[in-house]
Structure formats: structure tokens, C-alpha cells
N, C-alpha and C positions, 0 to 999 in steps of 0.2 A: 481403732475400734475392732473388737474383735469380729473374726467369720467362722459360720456355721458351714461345717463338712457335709451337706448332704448325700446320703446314698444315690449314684445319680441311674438315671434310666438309661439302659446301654442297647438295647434293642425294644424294638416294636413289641408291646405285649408282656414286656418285662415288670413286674409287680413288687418282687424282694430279689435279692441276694444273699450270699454268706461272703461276710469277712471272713476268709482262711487264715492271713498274718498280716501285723503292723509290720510294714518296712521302716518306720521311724519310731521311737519312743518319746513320750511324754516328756518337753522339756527341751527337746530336741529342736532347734533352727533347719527350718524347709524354707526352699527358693521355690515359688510357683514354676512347673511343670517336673518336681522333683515326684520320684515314686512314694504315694504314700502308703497305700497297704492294696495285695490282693484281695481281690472281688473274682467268686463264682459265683455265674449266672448259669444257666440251665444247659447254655452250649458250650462255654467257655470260661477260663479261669483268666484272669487279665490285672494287672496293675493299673491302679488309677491315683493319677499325678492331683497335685496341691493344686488349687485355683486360686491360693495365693500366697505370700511370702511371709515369715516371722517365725516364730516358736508355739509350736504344735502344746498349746496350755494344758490340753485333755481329750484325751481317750472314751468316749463317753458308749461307744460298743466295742468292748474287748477283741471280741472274736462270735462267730453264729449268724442265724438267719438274721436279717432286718429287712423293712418295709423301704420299698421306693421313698425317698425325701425324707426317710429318717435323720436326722443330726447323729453322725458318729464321731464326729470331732470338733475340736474346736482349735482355731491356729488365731495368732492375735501378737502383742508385743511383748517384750520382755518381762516379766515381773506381773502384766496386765491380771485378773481374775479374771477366770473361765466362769460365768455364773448364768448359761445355756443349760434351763432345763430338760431332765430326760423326757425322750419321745417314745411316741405307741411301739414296740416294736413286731414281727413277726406274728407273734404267736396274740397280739392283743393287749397285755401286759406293757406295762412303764421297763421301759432300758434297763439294766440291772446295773447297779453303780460296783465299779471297779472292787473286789473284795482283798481282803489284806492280802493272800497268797498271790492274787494278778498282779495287787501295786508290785509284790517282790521281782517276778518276773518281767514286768514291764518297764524295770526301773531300768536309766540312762546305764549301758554300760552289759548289763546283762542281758537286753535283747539281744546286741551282736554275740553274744556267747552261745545265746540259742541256735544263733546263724551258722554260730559254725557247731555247734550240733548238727544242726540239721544235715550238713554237708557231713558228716562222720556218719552219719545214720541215714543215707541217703539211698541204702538197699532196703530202706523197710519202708521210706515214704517214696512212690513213685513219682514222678513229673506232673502237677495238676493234680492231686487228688487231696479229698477236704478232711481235712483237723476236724475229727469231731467238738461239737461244745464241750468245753470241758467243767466237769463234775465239780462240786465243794470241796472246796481243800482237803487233804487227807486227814486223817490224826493222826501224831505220831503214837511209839507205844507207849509213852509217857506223857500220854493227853493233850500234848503240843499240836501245833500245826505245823505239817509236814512239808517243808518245802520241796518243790517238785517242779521242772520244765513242762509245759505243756505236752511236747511231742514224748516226754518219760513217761508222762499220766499214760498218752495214748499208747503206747508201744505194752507198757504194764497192763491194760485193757483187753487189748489184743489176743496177751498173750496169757492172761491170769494171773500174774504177779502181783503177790501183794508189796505195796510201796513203802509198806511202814518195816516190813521185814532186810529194806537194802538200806548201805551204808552209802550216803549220797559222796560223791566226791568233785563237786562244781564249789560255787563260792558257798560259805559257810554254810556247809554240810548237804547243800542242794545236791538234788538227786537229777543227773541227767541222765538224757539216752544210753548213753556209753554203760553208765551203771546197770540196769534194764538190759541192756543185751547180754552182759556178762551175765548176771544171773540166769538169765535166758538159756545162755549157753551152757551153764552148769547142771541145769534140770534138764535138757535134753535125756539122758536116759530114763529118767524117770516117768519123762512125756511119752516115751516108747511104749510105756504101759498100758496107757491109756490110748492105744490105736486102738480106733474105729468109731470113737465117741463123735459126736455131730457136731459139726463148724458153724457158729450163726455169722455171716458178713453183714455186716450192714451198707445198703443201699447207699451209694455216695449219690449228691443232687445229677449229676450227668448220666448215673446209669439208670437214674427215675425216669428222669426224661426220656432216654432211649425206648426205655420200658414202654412209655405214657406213647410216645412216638411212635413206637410199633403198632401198640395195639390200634392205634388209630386208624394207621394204613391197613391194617386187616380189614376194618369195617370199609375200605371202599373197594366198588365191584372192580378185578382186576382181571388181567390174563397175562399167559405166557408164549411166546415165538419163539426159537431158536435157530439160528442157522451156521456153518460153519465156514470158514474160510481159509483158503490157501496163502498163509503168512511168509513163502519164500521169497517176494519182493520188499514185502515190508520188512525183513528181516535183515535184509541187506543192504536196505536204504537205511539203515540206523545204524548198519557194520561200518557204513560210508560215514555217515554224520557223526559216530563216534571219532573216528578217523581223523577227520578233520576239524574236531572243537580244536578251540584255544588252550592252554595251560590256565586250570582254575577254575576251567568251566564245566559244570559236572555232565556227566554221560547222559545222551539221551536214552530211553527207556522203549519199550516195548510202549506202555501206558501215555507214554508223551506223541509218539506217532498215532496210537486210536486213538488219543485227545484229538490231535490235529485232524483226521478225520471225521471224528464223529461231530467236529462243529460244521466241517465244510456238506456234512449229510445233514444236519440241521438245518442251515440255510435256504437248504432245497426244499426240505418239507418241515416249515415253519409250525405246521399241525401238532408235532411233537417239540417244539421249544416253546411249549406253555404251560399256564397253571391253572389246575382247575380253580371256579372265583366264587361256588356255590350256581350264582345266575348266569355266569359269565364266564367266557373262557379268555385268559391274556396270550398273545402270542406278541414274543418278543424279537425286536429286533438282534440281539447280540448274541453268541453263544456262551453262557457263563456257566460253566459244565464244573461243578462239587466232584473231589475225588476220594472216595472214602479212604480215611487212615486210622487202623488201629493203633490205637495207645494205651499203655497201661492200665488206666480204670473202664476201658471203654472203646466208642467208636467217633472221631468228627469227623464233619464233610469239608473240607476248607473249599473256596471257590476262585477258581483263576476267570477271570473276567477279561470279556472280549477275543475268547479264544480262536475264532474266524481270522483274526488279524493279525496272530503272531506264528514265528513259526516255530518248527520241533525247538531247535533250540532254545529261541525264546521261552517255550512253554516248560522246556526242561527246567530252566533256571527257576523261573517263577512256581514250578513245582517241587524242584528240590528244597528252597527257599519256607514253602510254607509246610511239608513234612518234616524239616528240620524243628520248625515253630511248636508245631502238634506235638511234637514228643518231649520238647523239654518243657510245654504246658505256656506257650509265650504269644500265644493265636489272640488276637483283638477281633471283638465283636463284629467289626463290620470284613472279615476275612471269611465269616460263614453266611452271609446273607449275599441274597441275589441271584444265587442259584439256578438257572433255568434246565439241567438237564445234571445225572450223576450217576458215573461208573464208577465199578467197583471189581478190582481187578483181583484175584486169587490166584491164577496163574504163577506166580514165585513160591509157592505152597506147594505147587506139584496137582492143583485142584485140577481135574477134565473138565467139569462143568458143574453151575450152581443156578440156584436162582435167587434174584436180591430181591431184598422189600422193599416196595416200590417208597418214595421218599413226597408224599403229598409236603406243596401242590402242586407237585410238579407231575411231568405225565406221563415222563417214564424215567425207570432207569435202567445202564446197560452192565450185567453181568457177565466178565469174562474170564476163561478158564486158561489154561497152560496150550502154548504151541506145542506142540508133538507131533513126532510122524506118525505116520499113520499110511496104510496102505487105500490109495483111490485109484477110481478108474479114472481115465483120463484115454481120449481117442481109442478106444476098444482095449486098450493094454490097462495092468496091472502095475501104478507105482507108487513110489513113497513121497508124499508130503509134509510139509510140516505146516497141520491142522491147526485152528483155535475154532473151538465152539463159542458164541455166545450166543446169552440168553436175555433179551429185551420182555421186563416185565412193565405193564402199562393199566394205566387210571382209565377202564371204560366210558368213564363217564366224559373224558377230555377226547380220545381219540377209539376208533375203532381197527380191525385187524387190518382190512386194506393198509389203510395207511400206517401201522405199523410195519408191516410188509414192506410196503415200498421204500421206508425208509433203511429197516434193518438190509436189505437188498443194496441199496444205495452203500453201507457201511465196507458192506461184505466188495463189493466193486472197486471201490477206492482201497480196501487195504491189497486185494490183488493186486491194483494198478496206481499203488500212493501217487504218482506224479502226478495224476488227474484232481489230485486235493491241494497242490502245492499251488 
């Protein structure tokens, strides 16, 4: 008997998603926990596996937004009929059923060719970022329907090319990416001309978010502390810990030693490892401290969890590990939940000092700048340090300055004297 592919819920509060790509075509035999197509959600792009075994009958959401428990596929036996009606999707409307130009592209055999498109064209699609829906088939200029790859539609989009004007050269006469960049690259000078004309990008679903995210934290009442610290121990306990890794095991970091502090200063002042709850405030037992990482369409916070209990090293691995993840777009849902406290470090940049937006519901987060010397007093004399400022921005509503204070002081103590953290 056949099964219904639901779109599934991947986090709390999750309502739709977008299919970005089928990893398998129509026709295709899948072994339940094989990859069937990526899913963007609002924090996260992620593959999600078959929940059962046979041949994937039908495709029944190509590609674009859809509703939580939509049916987007259908997987069942050999030869079986798919005869699973389309559901509500997105936008309110019935599922759009597979149109002549998609069946081309989706057929057994030319999706992997897309695949390795994609990998040829893999300087114009970043890691994680969304395939627009794609448009009605083209016409050609002989009234035809223009056969065309997805990612050619988009890149020709992009860029203004019209697609009935290129000589496709994929299977029978299909237009892919490759074709699109060489035209691309042939109007360059003529694109020169037209400097200064205005660029419209469109909003990918993760920089919405960001957006919708921000402005949130704006509306609640905030403040800023700063204070700075003498990083010459801490600098050297990580000279040592580099030192001494294993072969394979990646370098601890500046970032990975204030992880390990800032959970052992958490601990202390439990007031600042919570969330505002509306009536309520949570304070949590663990330190699960988000570490913001840029990525090409954007910002995530991935979360190393339990960070109290491991050490630099540990926390290196487990960090290198998931900014490896973030950038080739490979982060699973539950990598960014949980969160109870998040730095955000700029100091590689060359930054002095910044202040981050704070990340509700959480009830602070710590922003820090570049170690540098700097000229301080110290016992009446005049010497050189090597400084980091940071700046702990905080949710009024969850904690007040005292106890910001106390904590950001506690930080400042332990990076002086890291072996008091260890």
C-alpha cells in the first residue's frame, strides 16, 4: 500500500516550509532513512529521510513553500498508482500538479545531471540558500516550450538573460547553468554600461527571519555593560592547549576558551542563564551558550550543549564540527534549539568593540571584540596589555544591571585567571 510523504514539523512553532531540491526522482527506489529532498525552515536548511521503503511513485510538490502535513510525495511498490490527492498548500490553493517542463527535469536520470550542475555552478548558489519557485515554462522563439534546469531559469533571473535567446547544450537541447554563465560572461561589457542602475535581491526565508527576529528584540526594553579584560593568561593557556592537541584535532580558539568561561560564570549567576517566559522567568540548569556564525545568505546560532562539563578541547571539537555544518548548509533543527545564553565574537575581523542584538528569550548575549595591546596602568606604571573589550547586551525585563555586573565581572576574572574556570 502506498505512503503519504508528509511535510513534517521540525521545530516548535513551525507552520510551512520550502522544498529547495528533490534528492531522488520520480520512479526512483528509496530505502527508508535514505535522503529524500531538502527542507527550509526559518532557521535551517536540512534534508529529510524516507519513513519508508519502495519507489518514490510521485512528486506531488515540486519545489516552493508548503503547509505543515501537506502530502509532497508519494513512495509505494513497483508499477503501484499514485492516486493521493493534491493538498491545501502554502499560500491556500490546491498543490500545483507537476507541469510538462518539471516532468522534463524531474525525469529518472536528468536530475543527477542537474546535480552535477549544480556542483559546476556552485559560485553563484551559496551553501543553504533557496531556489526560487520556479516561473512557467519558457517559450521558445518558435512558440515551443523551452527546455531549461531549474537553477538556469534562476541564474538567467538573476541576471536578465533571456532564455529563449541561448543555445541549450544539456540533453536534447536543454539549457543549463553552464550555458547562462557563458552568456553571462559574454555581456559583461556591455553590463558595464549600465553601472549604477539599482539591484532588487530578494529576501531568502532565513534572512526574513533574521529580519522578523531582529525587529522583535528591538521592541524589548534592553541595556548595554561593557568591560574589558586582560587576555595575556588566557592567551597562553590556549598557546599551551594548542600545543598539546592530538593530530586531527582542531586548534582551540580564542572563542572556545570565553565559551568555557562564560558557562563556568553562568553557573554562578544562574539569573543570567534564562529566558524571559512573558509571566515567568526559566533559569536553567546547563550552560547551552549559541555561537553566532556567518554564512553566506545570513546569520545561525548553532548550540553546543552542556558546555559547564566539557573542556576547551572538547568544546573546540564540538565547535569546529558544527561551523563546519553551517557553512556547507548541513545544520539539523535541533543543533539550533536550546540555547540558554549567546556570544558573538568579531574579534577575527579586527572589530575593538560592538554591541550584539540581544537574541530573546534569552537574557543576554555577550559581544566581543579583538585582543589588542593597549597601553594600561597597572601598580602606578604605564604598560602594554593585550585588551578585549566586551559588551554584554541584556533583556531588562529578565535581569537587571547589578546582576549583569556581577556576572560580566565574574567573566572578566576568570579570563584573567582561566584556571579558576577549569
Amino acid at each position: 500500500m502506498a505512503t503519504e510523504v508528509k511535510l513534517p514539523r521540525l521545530g516548535q512553532g513551525m507552520e510551512s516550509g520550502v522544498i529547495v531540491k528533490w534528492l531522488k526522482s520520480e520512479g526512483e527506489k528509496v530505502e527508508k532513512g535514505d535522503a529524500l529532498y531538502e527542507l527550509e525552515t526559518e532557521k535551517v536548511t536540512q534534508e529529510v529521510e524516507a519513513e519508508a521503503s519502495g519507489v518514490l511513485l510521485k512528486i506531488a510538490v515540486q519545489e516552493g513553500e508548503a503547509q505543515v502535513g501537506t502530502t509532497v510525495a508519494v513512495i509505494g511498490e513497483e508499477g503501484e498508482e499514485a492516486t493521493s490527492p493534491p493538498e491545501p498548500s502554502a499560500n491556500g490553493g490546491a498543490a500545483q500538479a507537476v507541469d510538462e517542463d518539471q516532468q522534463e527535469e524531474g525525469a529518472p536520470g536528468e536530475a543527477r545531471d542537474d546535480e552535477r550542475e549544480r556542483g559546476r555552478a556552485a559560485s553563484v548558489e551559496p551553501a543553504g540558500q533557496i531556489e526560487e519557485a520556479k516561473p512557467a515554462a519558457t517559450p521558445s522563439a518558435d512558440g515551443g516550450r523551452l527546455k531549461a534546469s531549474p537553477l538556469a531559469r534562476r541564474i538567467a533571473r538573476e541576471r536578465g538573460i533571456d532564455l529563449s535567446s541561448l543555445r541549450g547544450t544539456g540533453p536534447e537541447g536543454r539549457v543549463v547553468a553552464e550555458d547562462v554563465e557563458r552568456a553571462g560572461a559574454a555581456a559583461t561589457p556591455a553590463a558595464a554600461a549600465s553601472a549604477g542602475e539599482v539591484e532588487t535581491v530578494q529576501l531568502s526565508t532565513l534572512r526574513k527571519t533574521i529580519a522578523r527576529r531582529m525587529t522583535e528584540a528591538w521592541q524589548a526594553p534592553a541595556f548595554q555593560i561593557a568591560m574589558s579584560a586582560d587576555m595575556s593568561r588566557a592567551l597562553a593557556l590556549r598557546e599551551r592547549l594548542v600545543e598539546r592537541r592530538r593530530e586531527g584535532e582542531p586548534k582551540p580558539t580564542v572563542s572556545d576558551v570565553l565559551t568555557k568561561v562564560s558557562a563556568a560564570a553562568l553557573m554562578r549567576h544562574r539569573a543570567v542563564n534564562a529566558h524571559y517566559a512573558g509571566d515567568s522567568i526559566q533559569l536553567f540548569p546547563t550552560a547551552n551558550i549559541g555561537l553566532a556564525v556567518a554564512i553566506p545568505n545570513g546569520l545561525v546560532v548553532p548550540v553546543i550543549q552542556s558546555c559547564e562539563r566539557k573542556s576547551i578541547a572538547e568544546l573546540a571539537a564540538a565547535r569546529a564540527e558544527l561551523v563546519e555544518r553551517a557553512r556547507a548548509g548541513k545544520l539539523q533543527q535541533a543543533d539550533l534549539e536550546g540555547g540558554t545564553f549567546t556570544i558573538s565574537n568579531l574579534g577575527m575581523y579586527g572589530v575593538e568593540q560592538f554591541v550584539a542584538v540581544h537574541n530573546p528569550p534569552q537574557a543576554a548575549i555577550l559581544a566581543v571584540g579583538a585582543a589588542e595591546e593597549r597601553p594600561v596602568a597597572a601598580d602606578g606604571e604605564l604598560v602594554v596589555r593585550s585588551m578585549m573589550t566586551m559588551t554584554l547586551t541584556c533583556d531588562h525585563r529578565t535581569i537587571d544591571g547589578a546582576t549583569a555586573s556581577e556576572f560580566l565581572r565574574t567573566v572578566k576574572a576568570l579570563l584573567e585567571e582561566p584556571g579558576l574556570a577549569l
